[in-house]
Backbone as a ProteinNet text record, in pm:
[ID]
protein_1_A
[PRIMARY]
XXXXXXXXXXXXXXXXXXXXXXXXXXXXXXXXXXXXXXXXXXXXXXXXXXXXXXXXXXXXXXXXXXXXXXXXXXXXXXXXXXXXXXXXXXXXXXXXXXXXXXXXXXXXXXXXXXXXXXXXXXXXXXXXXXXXXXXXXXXXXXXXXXXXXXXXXXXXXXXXXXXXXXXXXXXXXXXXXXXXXXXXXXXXXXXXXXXXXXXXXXXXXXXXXXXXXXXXXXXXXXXXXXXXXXXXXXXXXXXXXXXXXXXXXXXXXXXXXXXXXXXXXXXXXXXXXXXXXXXXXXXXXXXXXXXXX
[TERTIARY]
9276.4	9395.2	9414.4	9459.4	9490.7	9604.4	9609.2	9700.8	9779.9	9907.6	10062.2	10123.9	10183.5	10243	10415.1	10482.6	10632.4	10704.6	10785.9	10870.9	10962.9	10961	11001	10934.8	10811.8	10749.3	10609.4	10590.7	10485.5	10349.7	10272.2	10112.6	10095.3	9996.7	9940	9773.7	9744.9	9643.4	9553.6	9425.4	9312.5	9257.1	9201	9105.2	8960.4	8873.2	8728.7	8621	8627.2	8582.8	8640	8685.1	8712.4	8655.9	8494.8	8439.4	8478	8411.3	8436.9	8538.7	8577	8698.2	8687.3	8628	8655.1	8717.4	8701.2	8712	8629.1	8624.4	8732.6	8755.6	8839.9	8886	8777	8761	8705.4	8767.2	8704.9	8791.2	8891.6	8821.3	8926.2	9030.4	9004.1	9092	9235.3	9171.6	9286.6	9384.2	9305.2	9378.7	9462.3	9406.6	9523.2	9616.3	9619.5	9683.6	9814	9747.2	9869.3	9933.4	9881.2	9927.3	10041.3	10010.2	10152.7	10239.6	10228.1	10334.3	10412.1	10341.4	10417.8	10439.9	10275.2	10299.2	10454.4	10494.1	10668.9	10736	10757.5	10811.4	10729.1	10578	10500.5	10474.3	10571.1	10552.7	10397.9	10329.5	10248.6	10216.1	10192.9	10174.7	10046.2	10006.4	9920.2	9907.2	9817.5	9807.8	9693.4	9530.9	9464.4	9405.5	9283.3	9199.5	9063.7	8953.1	8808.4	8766.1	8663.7	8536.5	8438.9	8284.9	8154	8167.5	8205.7	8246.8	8429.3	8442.8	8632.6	8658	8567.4	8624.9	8688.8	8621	8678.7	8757	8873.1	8972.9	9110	9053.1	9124.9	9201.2	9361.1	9410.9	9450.3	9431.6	9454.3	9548.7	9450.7	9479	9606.4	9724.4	9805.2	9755.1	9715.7	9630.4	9668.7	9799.3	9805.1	9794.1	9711.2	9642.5	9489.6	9429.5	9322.4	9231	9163.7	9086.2	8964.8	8947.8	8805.9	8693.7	8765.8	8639.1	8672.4	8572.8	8644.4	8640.6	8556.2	8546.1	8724.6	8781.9	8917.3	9007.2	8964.9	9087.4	9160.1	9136.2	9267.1	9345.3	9371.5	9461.3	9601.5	9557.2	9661.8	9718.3	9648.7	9716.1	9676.3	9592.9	9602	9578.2	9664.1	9639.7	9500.5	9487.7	9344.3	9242.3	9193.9	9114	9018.7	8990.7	8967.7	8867.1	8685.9	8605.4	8566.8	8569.6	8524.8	8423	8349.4	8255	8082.7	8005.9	7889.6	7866.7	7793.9	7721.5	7689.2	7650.7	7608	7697.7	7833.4	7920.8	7959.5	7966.7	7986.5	7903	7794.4	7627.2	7679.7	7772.3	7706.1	7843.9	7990.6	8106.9	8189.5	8162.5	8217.6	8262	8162.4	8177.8	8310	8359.3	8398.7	8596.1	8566.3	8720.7	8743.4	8688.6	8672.2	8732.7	8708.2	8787.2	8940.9	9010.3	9119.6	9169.6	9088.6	9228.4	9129.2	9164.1	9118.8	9021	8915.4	8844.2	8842.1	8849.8	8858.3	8758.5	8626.3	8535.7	8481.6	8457.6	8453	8312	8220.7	8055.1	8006.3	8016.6	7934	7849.6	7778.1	7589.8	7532.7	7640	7605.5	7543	7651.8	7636.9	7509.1	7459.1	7279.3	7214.1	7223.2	7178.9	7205.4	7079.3	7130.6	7209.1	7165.5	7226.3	7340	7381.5	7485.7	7605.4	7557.1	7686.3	7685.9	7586.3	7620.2	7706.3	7670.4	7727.9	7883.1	7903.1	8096.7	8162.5	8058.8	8094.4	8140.1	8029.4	8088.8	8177.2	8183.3	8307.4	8426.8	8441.2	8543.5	8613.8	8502.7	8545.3	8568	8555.2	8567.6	8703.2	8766.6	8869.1	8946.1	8955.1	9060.3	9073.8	9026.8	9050.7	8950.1	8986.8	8917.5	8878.6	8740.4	8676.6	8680	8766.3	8804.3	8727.2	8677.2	8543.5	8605.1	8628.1	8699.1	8594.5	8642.1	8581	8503.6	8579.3	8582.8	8543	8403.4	8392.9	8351.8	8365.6	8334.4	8429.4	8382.3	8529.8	8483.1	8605.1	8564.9	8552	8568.2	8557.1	8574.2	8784.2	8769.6	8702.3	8662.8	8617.1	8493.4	8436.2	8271	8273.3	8396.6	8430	8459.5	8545.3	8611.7	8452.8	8349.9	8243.6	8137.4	8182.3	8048.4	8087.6	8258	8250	8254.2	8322.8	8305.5	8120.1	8019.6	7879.5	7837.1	7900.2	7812	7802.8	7764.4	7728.1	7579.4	7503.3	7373.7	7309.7	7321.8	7246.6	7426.7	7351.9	7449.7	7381.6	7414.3	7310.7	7400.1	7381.2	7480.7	7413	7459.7	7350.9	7461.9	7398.3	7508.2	7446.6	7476.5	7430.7	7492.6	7465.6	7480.8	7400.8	7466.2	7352.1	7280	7161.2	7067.3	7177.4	7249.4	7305.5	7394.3	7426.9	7550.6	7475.3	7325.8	7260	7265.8	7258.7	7218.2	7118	6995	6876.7	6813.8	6778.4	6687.3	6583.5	6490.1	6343	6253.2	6192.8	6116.7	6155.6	6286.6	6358.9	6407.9	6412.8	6469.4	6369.3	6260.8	6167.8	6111.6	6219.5	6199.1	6232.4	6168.3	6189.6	6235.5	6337.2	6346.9	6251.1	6176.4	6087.7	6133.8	6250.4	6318.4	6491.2	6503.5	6695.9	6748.5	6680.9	6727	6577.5	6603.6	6537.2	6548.9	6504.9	6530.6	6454.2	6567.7	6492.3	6461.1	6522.8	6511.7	6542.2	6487.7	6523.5	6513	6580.5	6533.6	6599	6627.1	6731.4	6831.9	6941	7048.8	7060.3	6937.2	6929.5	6825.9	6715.9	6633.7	6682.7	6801.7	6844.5	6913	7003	7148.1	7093.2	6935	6901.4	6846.9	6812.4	6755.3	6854.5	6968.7	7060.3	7227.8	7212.2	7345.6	7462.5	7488.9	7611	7659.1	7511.1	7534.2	7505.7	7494.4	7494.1	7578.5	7724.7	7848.4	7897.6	7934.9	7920.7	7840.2	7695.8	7605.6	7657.5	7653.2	7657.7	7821.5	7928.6	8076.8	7980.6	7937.4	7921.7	7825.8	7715.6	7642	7741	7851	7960.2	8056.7	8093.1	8162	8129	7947.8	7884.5	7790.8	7818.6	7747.6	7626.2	7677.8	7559.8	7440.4	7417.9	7321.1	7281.9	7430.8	7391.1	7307.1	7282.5	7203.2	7102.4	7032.9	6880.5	6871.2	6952.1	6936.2	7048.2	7134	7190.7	7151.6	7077.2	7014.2	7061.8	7016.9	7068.4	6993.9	7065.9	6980.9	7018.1	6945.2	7028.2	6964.5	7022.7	7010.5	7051.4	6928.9	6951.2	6965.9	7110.9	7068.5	7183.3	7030.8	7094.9	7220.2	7254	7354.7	7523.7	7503.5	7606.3	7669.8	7726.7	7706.8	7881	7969.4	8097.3	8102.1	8050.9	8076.2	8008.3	8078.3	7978.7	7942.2	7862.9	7876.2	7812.6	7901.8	7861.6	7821.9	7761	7777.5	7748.1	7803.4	7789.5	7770.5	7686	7646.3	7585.7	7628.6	7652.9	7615.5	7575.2	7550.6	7568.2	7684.4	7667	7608.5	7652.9	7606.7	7615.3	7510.4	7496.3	7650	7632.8	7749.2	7707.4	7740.2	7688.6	7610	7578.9	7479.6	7391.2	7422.1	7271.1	7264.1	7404.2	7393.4	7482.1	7451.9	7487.2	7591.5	7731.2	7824.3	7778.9	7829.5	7755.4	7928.7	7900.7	7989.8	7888.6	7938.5	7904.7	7998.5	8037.3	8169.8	8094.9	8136.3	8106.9	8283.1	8166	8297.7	8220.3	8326.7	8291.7	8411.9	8353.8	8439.8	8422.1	8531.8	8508	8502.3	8414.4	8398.5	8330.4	8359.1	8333.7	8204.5	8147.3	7963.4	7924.1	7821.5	7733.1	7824.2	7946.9	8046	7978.2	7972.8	7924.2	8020.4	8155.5	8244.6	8338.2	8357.4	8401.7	8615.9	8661.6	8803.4	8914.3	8831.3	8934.2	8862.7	8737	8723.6	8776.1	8794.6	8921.3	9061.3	9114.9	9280.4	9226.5	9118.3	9124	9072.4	9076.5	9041.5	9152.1	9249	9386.3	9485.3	9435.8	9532.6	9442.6	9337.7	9269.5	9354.2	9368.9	9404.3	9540.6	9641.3	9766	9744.4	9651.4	9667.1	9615.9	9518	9474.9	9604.4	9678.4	9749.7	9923.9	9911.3	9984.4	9948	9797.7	9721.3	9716	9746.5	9727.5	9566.4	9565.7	9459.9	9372.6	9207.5	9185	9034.8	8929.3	8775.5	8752.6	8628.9	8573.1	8552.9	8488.2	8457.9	8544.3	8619.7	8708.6	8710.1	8702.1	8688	8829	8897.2	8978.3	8995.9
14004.1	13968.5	14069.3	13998.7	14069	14189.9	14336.2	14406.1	14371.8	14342.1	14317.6	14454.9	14403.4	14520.5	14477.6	14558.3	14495.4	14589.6	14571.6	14674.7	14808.1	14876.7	14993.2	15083	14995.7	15073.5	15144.7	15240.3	15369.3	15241.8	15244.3	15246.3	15382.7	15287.8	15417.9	15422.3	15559.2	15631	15704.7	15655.4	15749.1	15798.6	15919.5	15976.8	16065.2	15991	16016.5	16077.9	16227.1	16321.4	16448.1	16581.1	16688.4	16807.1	16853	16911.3	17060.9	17159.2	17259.3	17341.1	17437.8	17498.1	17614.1	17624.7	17671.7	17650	17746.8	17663.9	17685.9	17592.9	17521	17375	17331.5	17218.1	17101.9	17065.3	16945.5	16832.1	16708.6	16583.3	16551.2	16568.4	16517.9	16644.9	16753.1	16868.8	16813.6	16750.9	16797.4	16646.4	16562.7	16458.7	16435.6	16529.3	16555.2	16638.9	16709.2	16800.8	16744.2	16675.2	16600	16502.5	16414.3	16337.4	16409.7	16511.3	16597.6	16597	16657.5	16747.8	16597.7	16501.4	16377.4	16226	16208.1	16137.3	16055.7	16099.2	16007.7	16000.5	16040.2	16001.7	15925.8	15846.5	15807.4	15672.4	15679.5	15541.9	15510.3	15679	15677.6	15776.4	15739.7	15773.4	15856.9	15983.5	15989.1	15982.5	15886.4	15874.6	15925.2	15978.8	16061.8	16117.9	16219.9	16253.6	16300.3	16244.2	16250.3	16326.8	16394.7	16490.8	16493.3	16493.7	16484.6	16583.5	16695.4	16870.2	16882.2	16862.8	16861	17002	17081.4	17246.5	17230.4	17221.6	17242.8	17235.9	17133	17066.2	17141.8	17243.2	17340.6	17421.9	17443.9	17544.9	17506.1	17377.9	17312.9	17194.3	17102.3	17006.8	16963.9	16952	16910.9	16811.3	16926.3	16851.2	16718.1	16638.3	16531	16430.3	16479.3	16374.7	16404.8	16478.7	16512.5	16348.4	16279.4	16211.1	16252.5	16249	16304.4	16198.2	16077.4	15938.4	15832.8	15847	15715.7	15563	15556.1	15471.6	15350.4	15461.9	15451	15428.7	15420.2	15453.7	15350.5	15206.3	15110.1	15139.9	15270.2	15291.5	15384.5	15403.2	15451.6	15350.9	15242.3	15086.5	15155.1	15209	15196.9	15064.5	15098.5	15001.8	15041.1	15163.5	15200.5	15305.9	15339.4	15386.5	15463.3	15594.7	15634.5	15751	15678.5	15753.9	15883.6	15985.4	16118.4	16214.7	16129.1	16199.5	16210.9	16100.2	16080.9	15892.9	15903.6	15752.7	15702.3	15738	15734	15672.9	15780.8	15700.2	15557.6	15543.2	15405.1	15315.9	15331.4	15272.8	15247.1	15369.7	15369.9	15271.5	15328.3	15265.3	15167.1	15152.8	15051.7	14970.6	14843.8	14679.8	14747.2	14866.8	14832	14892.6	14934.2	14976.6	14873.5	14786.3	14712.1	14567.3	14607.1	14495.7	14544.7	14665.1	14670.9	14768.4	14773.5	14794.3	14754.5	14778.2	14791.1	14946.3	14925.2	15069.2	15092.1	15255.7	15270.4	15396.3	15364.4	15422.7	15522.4	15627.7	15770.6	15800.8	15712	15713.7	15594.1	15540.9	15426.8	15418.3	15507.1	15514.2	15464.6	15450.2	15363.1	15227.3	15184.7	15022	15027.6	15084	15057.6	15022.4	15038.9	14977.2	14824.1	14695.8	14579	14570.5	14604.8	14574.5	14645.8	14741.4	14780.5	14728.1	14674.9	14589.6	14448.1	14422.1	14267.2	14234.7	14385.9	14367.5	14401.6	14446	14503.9	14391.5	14298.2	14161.1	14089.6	14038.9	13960.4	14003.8	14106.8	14222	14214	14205.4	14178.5	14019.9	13960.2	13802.9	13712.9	13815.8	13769.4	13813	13934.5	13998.5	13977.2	13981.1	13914.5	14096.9	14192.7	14361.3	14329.6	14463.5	14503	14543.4	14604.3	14724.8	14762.3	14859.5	14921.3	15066.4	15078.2	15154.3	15235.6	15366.3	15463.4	15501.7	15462.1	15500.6	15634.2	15739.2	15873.2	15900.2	15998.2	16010.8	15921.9	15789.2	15683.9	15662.8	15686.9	15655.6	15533	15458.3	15381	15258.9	15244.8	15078.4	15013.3	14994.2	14863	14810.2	14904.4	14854.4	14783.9	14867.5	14791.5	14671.8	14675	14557.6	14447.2	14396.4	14331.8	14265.6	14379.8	14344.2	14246.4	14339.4	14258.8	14121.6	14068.2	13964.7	13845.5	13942.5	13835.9	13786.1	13870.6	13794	13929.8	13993.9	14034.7	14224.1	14258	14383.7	14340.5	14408.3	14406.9	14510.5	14633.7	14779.3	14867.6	14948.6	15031.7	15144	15283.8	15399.6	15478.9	15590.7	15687.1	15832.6	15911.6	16043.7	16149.1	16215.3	16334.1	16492.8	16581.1	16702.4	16828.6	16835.5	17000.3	17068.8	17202.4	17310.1	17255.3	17354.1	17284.2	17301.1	17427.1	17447.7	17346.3	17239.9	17141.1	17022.6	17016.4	16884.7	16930.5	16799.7	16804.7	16666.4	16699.2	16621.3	16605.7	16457.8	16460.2	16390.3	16334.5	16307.5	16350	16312.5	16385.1	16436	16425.8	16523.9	16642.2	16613.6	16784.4	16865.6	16879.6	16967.3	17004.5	16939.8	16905.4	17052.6	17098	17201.2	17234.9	17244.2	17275	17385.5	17267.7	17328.2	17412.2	17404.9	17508.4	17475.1	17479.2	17493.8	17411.6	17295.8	17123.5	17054.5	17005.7	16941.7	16791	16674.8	16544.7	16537.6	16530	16506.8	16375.6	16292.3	16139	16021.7	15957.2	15862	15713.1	15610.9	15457.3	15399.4	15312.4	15195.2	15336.8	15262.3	15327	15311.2	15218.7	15151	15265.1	15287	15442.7	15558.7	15568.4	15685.7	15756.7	15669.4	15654.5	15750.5	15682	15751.8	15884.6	15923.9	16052	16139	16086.8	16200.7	16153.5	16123.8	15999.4	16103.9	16243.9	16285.1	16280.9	16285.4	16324	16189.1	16091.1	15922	15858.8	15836.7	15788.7	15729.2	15822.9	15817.1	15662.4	15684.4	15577.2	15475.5	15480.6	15398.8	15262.2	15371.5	15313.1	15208.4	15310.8	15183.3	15064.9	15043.5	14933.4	14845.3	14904.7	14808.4	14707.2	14816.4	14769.6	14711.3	14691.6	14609.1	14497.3	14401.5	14326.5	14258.6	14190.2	14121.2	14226.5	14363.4	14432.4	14504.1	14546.8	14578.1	14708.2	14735.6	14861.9	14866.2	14705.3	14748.1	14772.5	14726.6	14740.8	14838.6	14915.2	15016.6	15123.2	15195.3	15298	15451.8	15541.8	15664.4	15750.6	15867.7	15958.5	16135.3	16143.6	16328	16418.3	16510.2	16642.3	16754.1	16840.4	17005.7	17088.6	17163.2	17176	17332	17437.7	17587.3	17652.3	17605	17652	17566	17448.1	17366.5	17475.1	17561.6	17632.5	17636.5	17585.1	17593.3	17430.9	17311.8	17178.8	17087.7	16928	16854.5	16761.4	16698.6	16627.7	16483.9	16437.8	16268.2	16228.7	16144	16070.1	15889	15834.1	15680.3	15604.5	15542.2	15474.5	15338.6	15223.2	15104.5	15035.1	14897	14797.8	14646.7	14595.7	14492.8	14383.9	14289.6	14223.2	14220	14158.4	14215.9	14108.5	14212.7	14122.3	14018.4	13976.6	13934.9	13954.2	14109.5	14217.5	14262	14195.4	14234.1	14333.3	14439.5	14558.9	14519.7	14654.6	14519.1	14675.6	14610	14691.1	14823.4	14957.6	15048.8	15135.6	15177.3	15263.2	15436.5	15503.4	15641.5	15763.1	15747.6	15840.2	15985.7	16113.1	16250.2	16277.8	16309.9	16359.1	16504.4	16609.5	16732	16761.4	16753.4	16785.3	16910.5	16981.8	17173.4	17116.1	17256.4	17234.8	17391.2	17404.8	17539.9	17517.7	17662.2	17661.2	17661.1	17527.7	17504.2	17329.3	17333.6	17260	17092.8	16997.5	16862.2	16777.3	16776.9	16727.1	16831.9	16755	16812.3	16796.4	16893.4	16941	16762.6	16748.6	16629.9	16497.7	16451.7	16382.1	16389.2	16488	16522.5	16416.4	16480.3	16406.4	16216	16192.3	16085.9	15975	16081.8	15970.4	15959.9	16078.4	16011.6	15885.6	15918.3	15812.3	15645.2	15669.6	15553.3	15533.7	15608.3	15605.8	15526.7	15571.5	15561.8	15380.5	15377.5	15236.8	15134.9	15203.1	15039	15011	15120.2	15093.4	15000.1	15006.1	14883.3	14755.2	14724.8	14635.5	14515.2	14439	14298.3	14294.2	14298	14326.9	14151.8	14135.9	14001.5	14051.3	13959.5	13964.4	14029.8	14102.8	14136.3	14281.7	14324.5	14451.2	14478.1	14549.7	14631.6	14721.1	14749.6	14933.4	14979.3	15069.7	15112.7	15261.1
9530.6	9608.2	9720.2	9811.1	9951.4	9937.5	9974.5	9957.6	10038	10034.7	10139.4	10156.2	10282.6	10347.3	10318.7	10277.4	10197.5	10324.2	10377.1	10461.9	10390.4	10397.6	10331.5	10202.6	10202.9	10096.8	10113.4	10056.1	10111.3	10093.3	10206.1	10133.4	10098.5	9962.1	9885.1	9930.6	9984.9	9986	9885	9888.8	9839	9908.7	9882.5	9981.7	9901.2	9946.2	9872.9	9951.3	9909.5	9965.8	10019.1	9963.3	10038.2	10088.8	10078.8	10114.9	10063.5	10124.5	10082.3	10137.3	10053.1	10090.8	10205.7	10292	10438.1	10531.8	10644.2	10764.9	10872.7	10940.6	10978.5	10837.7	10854.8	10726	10787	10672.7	10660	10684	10732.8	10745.3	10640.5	10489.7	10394.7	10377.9	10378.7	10379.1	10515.3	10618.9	10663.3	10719.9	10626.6	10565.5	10527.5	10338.1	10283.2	10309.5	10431.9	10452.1	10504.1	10600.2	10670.6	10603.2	10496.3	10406.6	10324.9	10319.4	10145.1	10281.6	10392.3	10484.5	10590	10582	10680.1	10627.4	10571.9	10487	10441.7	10375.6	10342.9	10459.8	10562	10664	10772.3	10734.9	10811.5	10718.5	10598.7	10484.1	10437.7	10439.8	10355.9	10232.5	10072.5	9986.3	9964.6	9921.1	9871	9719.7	9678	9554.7	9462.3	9538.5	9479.2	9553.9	9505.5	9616.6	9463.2	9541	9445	9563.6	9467	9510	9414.8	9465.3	9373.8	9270	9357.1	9305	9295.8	9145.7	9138.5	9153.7	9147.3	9161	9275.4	9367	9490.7	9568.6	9442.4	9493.3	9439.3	9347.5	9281.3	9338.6	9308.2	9382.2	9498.3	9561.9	9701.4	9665.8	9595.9	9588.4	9443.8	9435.8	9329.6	9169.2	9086.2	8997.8	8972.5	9006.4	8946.4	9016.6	9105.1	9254.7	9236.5	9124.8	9134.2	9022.8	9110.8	9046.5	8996.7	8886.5	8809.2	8824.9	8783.6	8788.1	8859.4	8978	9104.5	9001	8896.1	8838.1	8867.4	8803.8	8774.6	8884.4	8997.8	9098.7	9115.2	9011.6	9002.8	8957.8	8858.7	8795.5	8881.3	8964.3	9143.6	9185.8	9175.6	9241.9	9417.5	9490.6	9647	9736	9811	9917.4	10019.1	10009.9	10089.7	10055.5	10054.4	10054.8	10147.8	10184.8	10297.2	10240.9	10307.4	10246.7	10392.4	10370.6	10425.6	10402.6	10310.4	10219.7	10312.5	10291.2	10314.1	10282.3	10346.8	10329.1	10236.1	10139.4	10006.9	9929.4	9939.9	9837.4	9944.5	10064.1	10077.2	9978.8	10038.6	9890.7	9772.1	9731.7	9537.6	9542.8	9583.5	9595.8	9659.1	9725.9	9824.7	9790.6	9719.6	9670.2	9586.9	9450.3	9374.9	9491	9541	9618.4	9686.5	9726.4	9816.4	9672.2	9587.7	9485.2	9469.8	9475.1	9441	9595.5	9700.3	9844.9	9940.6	10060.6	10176.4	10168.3	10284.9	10284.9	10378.5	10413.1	10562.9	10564.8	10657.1	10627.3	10744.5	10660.5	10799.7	10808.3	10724.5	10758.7	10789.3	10929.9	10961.3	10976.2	10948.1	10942.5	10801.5	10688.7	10601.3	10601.2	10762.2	10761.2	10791.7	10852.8	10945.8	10795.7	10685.1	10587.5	10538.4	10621.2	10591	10484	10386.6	10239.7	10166.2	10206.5	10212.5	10303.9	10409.8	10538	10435.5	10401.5	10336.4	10213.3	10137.8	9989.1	10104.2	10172.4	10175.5	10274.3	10330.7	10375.6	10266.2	10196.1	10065.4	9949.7	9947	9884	9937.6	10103.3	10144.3	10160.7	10144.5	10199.2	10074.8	9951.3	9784.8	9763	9757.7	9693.7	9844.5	9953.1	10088.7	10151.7	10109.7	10173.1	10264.3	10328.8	10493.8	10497.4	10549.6	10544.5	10729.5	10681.4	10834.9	10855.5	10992.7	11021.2	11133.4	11088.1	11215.8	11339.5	11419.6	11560.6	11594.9	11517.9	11544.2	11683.8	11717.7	11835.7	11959.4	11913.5	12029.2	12119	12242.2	12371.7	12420.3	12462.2	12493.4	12428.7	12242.5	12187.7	12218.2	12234.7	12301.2	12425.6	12536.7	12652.2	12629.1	12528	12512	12410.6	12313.9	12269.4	12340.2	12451	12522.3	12593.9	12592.8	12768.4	12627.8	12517.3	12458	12411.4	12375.2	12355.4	12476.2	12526.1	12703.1	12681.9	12668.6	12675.1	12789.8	12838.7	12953.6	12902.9	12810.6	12786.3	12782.8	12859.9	12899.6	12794.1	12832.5	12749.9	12715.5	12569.2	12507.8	12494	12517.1	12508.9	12460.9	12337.1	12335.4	12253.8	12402.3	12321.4	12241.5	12161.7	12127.4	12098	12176.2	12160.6	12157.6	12027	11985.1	11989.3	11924	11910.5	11710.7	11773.7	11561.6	11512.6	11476.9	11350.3	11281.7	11434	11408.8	11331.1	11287.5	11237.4	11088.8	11064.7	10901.2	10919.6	10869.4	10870.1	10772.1	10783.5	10677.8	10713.4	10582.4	10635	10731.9	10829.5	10930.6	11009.9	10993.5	11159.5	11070.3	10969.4	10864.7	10900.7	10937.8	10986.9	11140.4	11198.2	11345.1	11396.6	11532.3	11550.2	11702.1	11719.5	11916.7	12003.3	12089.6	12176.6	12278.2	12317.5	12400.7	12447.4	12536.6	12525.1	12487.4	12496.4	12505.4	12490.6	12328.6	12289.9	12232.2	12269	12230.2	12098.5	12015.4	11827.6	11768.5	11857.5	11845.1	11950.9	11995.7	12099.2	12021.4	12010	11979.2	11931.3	11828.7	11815.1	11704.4	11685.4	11634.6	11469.7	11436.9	11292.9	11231	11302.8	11270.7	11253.1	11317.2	11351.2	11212.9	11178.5	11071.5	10923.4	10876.9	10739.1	10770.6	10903.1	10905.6	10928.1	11004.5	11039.6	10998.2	10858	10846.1	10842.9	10880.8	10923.8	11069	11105.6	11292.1	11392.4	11303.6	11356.3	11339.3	11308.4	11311.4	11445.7	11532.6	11728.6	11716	11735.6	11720.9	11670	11510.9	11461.8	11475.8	11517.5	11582.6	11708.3	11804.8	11923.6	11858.2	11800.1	11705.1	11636.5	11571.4	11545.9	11672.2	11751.7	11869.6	11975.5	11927.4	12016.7	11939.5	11843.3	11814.9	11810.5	11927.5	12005.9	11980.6	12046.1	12064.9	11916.3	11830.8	11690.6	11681.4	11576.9	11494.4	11587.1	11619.3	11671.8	11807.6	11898.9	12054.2	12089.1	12007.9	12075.6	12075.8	12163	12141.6	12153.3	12087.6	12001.8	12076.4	12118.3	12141.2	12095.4	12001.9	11957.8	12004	12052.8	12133.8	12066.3	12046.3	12035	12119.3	12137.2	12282.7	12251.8	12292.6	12230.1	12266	12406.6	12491.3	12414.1	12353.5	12275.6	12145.6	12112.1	12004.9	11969.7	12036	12003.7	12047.7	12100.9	12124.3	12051.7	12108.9	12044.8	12186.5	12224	12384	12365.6	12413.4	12358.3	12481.2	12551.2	12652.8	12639.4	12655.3	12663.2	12789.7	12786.1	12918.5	12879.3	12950.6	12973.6	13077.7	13075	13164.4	13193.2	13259.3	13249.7	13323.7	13357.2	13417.1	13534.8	13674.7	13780.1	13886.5	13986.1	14089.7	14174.4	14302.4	14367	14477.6	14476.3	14551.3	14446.3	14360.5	14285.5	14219.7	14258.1	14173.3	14032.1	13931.7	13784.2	13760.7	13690.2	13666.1	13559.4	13574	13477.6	13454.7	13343.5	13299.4	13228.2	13271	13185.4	13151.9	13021.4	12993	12924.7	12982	12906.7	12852.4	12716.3	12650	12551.7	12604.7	12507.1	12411.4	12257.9	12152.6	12092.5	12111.5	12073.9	11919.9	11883.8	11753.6	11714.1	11594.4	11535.3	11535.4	11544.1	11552.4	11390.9	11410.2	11263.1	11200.2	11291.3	11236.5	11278.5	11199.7	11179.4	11256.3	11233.4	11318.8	11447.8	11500.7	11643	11589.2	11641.6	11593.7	11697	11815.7	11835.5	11757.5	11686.1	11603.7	11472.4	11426.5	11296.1	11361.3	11429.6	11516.7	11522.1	11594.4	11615.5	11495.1	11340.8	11202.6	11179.7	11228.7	11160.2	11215	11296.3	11410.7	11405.4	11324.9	11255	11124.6	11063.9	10999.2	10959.4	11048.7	11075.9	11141.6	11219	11286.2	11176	11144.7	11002.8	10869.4	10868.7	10776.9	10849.4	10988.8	11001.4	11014.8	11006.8	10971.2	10885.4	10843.1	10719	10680.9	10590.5	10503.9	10577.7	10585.2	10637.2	10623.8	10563.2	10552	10626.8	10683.9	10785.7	10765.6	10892.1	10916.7	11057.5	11033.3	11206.5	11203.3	11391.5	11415.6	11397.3	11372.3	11432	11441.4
[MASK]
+++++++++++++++++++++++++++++++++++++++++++++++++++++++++++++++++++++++++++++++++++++++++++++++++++++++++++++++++++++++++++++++++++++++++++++++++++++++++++++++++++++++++++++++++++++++++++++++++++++++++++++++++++++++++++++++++++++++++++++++++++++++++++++++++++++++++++++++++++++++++++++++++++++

């Protein structure tokens, strides 16, 4: 059954994933942070918070928000669900949150896995929840939303470069090595990209959502090591549509630099802009599908 939105009453929040106890804070750290401190005056509940590692949640987190076994998290009754973790638990979890709330998901590099986007399609279009997909560092959605359903988004390109320390890699690029200041670690569709580098492909993987038509396979990814990046993160997006009547064809190219602590995976204004995802899906009506917000 579809979760309803009743007027005056808290949605209740989960949040799956808090990382470790440093800083700078982690996405779910500063989640819940803002959840205990605004939360009730924003008519939202927090009702648990899971971690792979429950230590970690020790001493921070109010033991009686501490979930031990996501198994269980019907027993919270949430209206959402908000994963911060890794891709994986989208994989292992998804279909079953996706039976008792809405999900609102902070690793879209999961979806680049056919079979994982299909099981949380039919997960969603069985039980009537949403699986809502935060934008984070993508500028620009709706615009490239709007061009791609109009028909006339031609090409989608989106590079992102830090310094190494900011990757977490795996498979053949976990051994990849920068040839000098600025090094290209990967160039090609955005569906390759996601399992080798599924923390630092999100960016990517948002525009592949927000562009359909072109999808996982024709939006292309490009990650950058780049030594001089050591406090940023630098996205750039560039676009093409269709040509005018001079023949030249409309282009868009947005730079965007996100400060970010050195070694740090997320950039400090992509933290701000999950919440305000956050905040927007939950005035939302729960409805099949997959949406950015």
């Amino acid at each position: 059954m579809a979760t309803s939105m009743v007027p005056g009453v808290p949605q209740k929040v989960g949040v799956v994933g808090y990382g470790r106890l440093a800083l700078p804070l982690s996405a779910g750290q500063s989640l819940v942070s803002r959840l205990l401190a605004q939360g009730s005056e924003l008519g939202l509940e927090l009702v648990f918070v899971w971690n792979r590692d429950p230590g970690r949640m020790a001493g921070s987190v109010p033991p009686a928000l501490q979930l031990q076994d996501l198994t269980t998290l019907e027993e919270r009754h949430p209206d959402i669900v908000v994963e911060v973790a890794h891709p994986k638990l989208i994989q292992e979890y998804g279909v079953q949150i996706l039976r008792h709330a809405n999900l609102l998901v902070g690793s879209p590099s999961a979806l680049a896995d056919q079979t994982t986007e299909q099981q949380l399609l039919e997960a969603s279009n069985h039980w009537g929840h949403t699986v809502f997909v935060a934008r984070g560092a993508l500028w620009g959605t709706e615009d490239i939303s709007r061009l791609d359903a109009a028909g006339g988004l031609q090409s989608l390109r989106v590079t992102m470069a830090t310094h190494p320390d900011g990757f977490r890699l795996e498979g053949r690029l976990a051994a990849a090595q920068s040839s000098g200041a600025r090094t290209v670690l990967y160039e090609g569709p955005v569906r390759g990209l996601c399992p080798l580098a599924p923390r630092n492909s999100n960016t990517m993987a948002a525009a592949a959502l927000a562009a359909p038509s072109l999808g996982f396979d024709r939006v292309v990814a490009v990650l950058v090591a780049d030594l001089s990046l050591n406090d940023m993160h630098v996205v750039d997006v560039e676009l093409t549509g269709p040509p005018g009547p001079t023949g030249s064809s409309f282009a868009v190219h947005t730079h965007r630099e996100n400060p970010a602590q050195p070694g740090a995976v997320t950039g400090s204004a992509t933290v701000t802009a999950f919440w305000h995802s956050l905040l927007g899906c939950c005035q939302l009506p729960s409805r099949p599908g997959i949406r950015l917000c």
